[in-house]
C-alpha positions as CSV (number, residue, x, y, z in Angstrom):
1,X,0.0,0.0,0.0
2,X,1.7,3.2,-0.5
3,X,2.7,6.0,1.6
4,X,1.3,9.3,1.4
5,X,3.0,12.9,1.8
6,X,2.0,15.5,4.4
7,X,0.3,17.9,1.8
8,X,2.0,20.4,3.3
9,X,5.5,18.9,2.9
10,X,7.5,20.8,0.5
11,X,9.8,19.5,-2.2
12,X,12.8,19.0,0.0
13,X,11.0,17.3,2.9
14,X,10.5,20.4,5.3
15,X,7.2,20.3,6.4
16,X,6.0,23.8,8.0
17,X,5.3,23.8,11.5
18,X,2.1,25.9,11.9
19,X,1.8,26.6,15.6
20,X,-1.3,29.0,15.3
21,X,-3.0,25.6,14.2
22,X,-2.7,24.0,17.4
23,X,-3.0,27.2,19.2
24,X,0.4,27.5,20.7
25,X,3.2,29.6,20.6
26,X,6.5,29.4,19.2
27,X,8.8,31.5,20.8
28,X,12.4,33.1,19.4
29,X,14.1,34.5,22.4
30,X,17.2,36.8,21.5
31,X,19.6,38.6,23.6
32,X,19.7,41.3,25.2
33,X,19.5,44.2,23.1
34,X,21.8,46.6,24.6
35,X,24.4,44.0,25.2
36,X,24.2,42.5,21.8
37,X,24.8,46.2,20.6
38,X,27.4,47.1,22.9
39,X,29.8,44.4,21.9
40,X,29.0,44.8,18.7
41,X,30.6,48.4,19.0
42,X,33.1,47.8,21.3
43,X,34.3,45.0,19.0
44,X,34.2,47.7,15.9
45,X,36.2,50.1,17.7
46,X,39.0,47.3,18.9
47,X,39.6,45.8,15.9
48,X,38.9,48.1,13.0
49,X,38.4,51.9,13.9
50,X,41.5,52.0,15.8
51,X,43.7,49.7,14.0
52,X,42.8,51.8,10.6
53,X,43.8,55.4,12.8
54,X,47.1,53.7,14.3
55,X,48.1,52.8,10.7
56,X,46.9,56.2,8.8
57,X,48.5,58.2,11.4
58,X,51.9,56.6,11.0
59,X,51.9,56.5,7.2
60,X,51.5,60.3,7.1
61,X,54.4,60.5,9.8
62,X,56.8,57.6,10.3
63,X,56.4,54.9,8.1
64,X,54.1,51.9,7.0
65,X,56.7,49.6,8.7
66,X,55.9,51.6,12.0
67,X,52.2,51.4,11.3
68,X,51.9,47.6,10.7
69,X,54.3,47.2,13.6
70,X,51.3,49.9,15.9
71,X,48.6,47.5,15.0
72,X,50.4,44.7,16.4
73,X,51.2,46.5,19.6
74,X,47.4,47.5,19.4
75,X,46.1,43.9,19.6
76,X,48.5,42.4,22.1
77,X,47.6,46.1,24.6
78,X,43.8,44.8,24.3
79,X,44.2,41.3,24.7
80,X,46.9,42.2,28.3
81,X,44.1,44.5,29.1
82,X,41.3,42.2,29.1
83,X,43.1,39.3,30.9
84,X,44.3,41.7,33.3
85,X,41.2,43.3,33.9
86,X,39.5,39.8,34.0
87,X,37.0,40.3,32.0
88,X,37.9,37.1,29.9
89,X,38.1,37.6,26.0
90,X,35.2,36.2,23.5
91,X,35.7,33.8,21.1
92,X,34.1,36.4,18.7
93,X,37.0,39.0,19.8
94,X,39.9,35.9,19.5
95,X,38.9,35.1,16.1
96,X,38.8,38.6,14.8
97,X,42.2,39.5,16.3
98,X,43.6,36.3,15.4
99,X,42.9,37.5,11.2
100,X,44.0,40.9,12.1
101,X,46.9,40.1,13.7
102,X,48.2,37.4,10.6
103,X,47.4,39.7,8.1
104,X,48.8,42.7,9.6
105,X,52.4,40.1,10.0
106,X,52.1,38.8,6.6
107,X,52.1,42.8,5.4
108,X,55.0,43.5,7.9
109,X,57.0,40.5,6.6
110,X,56.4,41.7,3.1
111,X,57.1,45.5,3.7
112,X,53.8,46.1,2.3
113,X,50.5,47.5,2.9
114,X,48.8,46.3,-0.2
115,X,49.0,43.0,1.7
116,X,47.6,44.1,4.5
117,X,45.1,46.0,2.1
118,X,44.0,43.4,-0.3
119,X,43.5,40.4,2.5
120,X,40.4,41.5,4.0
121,X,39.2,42.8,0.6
122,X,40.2,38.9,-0.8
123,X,38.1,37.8,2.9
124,X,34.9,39.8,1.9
125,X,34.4,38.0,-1.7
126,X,35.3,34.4,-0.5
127,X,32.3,35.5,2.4
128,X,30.3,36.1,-0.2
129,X,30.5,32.9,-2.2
130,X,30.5,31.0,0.6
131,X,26.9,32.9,2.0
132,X,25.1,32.9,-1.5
133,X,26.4,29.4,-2.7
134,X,24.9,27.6,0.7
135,X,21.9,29.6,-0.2
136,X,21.9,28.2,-3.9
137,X,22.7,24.6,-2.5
138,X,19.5,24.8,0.0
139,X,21.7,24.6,3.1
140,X,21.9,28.4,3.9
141,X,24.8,28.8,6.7
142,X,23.3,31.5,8.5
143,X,20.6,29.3,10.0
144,X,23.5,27.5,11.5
145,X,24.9,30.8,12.7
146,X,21.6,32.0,14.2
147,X,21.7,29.0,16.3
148,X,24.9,30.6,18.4
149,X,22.7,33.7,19.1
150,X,19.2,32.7,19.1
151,X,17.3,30.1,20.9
152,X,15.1,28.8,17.6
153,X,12.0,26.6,19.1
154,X,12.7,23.2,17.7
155,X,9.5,22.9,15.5
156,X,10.7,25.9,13.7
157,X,13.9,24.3,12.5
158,X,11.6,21.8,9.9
159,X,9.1,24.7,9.3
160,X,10.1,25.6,5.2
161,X,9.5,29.6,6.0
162,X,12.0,30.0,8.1
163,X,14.1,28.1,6.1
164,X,13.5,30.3,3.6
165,X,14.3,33.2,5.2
166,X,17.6,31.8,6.3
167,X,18.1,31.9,2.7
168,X,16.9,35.1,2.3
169,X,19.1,36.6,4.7
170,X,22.3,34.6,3.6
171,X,21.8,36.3,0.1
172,X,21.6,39.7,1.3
173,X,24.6,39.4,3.9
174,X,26.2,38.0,0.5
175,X,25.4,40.7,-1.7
176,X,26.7,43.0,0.9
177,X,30.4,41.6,1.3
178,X,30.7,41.3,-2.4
179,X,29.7,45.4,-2.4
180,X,32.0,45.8,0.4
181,X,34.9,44.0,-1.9
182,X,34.0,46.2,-4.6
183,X,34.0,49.5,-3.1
184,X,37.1,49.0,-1.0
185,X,39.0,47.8,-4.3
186,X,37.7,50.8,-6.0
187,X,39.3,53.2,-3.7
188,X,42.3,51.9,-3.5
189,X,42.6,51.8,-7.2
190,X,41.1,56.0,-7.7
191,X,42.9,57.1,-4.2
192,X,45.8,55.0,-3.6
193,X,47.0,53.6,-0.8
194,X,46.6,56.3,2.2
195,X,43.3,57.5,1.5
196,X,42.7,53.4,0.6
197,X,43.2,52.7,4.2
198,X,41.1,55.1,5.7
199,X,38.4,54.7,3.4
200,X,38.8,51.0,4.0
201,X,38.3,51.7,7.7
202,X,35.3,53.8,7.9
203,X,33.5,51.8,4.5
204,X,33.8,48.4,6.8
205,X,32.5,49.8,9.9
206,X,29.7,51.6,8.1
207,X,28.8,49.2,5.5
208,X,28.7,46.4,8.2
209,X,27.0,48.0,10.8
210,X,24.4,48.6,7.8
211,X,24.6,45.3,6.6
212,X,23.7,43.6,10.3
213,X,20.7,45.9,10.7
214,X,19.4,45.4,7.0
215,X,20.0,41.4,8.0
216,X,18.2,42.1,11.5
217,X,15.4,44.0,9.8
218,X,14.4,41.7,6.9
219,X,14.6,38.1,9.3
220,X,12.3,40.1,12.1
221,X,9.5,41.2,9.5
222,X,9.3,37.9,7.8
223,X,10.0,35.5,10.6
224,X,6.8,38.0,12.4
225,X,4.6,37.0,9.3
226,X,4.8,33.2,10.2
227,X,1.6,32.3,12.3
228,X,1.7,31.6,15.7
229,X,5.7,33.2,16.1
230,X,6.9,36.0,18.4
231,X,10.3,37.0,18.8
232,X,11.2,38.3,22.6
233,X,14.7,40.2,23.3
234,X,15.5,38.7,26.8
235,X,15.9,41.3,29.7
């Protein structure tokens, strides 16, 4: 006797999880808003507004050598400071300093700031294939990203809107690194390489703090037009 299909099973075998149908509640619960935003900043600032003034500042005075050798002071002065301080240091923070610091040394070892120029630009368009090609594959990566920030109800995890605004989301955050990419390569090229790093410095900041709230902005209006969901910042 054969088996039949949920009719509302889609294609790929993720059935939605209605929970307005059985008249309960499926709750997101986020962080907390200020704190989220806070270390958000504080993480900007750290590891990309000052690094990008330590290095400007010293190639209009001393030297690109003594710039590239600044931002390494930079990160190992934060990193004492938090330890000391005991605040402990995020994994977020780790990684990000980790990149900064190797690409900063590879520039330093190569007496060049094209290096140190070109990496994160390189960084930005391998981000973007890797966002938009798990979004082309089905398997969008920012669903399992959410899951380090958001506690996602179970039910919602099969439910094929949310998965689709996963995907939705992982194309825009795409679109935006490969513009990021773009414009940074485009001011080096018109400006050269001093007005390339400060440009570079105040397009990533910007362009990413825009990025995150576009992100945040399109996931809460369509993940609020799923039935029976309601997303809660915790307190």
């Amino acid at each position: 006797m054969p088996t039949s299909t949920a009719p509302d099973e889609n294609a790929e075998g993720i059935a939605p999880a209605d929970a307005s149908a059985t008249g309960e509640l499926d709750l997101i619960e986020m962080g907390e808003l200020r704190t989220v935003i806070r270390r958000a900043v504080f993480l900007m600032v750290e590891t990309v507004l000052v690094p990008t003034i330590i290095l400007y500042g010293a190639m209009r005075t001393v030297g690109t050598v003594a710039g590239l050798v600044g931002v390494l002071v930079w990160c190992a002065l934060t990193m004492a400071a938090r330890f000391s301080l005991g605040r402990g240091v995020p994994s977020t923070l780790l990684l990000v300093v980790g990149i900064l610091v190797a690409r900063t040394a590879i520039a330093l070892a190569c007496s060049s700031v094209w290096l140190y120029l070109l990496q994160p630009i390189a960084a930005s368009v391998l981000m973007a294939l890797v966002f938009v090609g798990s979004a082309a594959l089905g398997r969008p990566i920012t669903k399992r990203l959410a899951l380090d920030f958001i506690h996602l109800p179970e039910r919602l995890l099969t439910d094929h809107r949310m998965h689709r605004v996963f995907m939705e989301v992982a194309l825009i955050w795409g679109f935006t690194r490969m513009l990021d990419a773009g414009l940074s390569l485009n001011s080096l090229l018109s400006w050269g390489v001093d007005a390339g790093v400060l440009v570079r410095g105040v397009l990533s900041i910007g362009l990413t703090a825009l990025s995150i709230a576009g992100c945040a902005y399109w996931g809460w209006r369509r993940v609020r037009a799923i039935p029976g969901t309601r997303l809660q910042f915790r307190s």
